[in-house]
C-alpha positions in Angstrom: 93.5 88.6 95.5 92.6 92.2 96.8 95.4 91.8 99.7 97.5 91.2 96.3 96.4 93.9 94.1 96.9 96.6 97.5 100.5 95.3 97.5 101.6 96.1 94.1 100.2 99.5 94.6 102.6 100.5 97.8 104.4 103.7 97.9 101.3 105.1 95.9 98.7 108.1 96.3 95.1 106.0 97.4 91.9 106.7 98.4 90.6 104.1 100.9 86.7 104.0 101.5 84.9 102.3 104.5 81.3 102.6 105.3 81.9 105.4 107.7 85.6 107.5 106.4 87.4 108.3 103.2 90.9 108.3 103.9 93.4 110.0 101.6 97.4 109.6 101.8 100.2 107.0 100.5 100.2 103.6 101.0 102.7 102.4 103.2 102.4 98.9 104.0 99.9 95.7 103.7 99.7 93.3 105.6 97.4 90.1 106.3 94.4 91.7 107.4 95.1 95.3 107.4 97.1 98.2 105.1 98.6 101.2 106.6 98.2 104.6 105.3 100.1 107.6 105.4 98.4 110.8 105.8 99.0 114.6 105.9 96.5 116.8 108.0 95.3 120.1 105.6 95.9 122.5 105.7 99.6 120.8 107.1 99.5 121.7 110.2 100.9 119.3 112.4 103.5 115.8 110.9 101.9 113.6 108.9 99.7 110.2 110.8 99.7 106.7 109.7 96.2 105.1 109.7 95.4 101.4 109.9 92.5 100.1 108.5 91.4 96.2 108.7 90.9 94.8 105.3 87.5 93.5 105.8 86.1 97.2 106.3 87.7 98.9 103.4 84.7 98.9 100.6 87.0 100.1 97.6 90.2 101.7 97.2 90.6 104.1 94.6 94.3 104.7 93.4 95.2 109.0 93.2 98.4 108.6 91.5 
């Protein structure tokens, strides 16, 4: 069901929180047991860096736009 409601929210701005990181960026992918996050470093310096993060660790995501 969450796996689900991750995958209809692809290509969109999201927050994902864990117990120990808030990550910021688009999400890219979903798979099984973990999503994969795009992310740009602030202030831009250097390309941007995709972040996994296993599903069982993400608290909450909170969709940006």
């Amino acid at each position: 069901m969450f796996r689900d409601a991750l995958l209809s929210r692809a290509g969109e701005l999201v927050q994902v929180i864990t117990a120990v990181e808030v990550i910021t960026g688009t999400l890219l992918a979903v798979t099984e047991d973990t999503v994969i996050i795009r992310t740009s470093s602030v202030p831009s310096y250097g390309p941007p860096e995709d972040v996994i993060v296993r599903i069982p660790v993400i608290s909450y995501v909170r969709v940006l736009g």
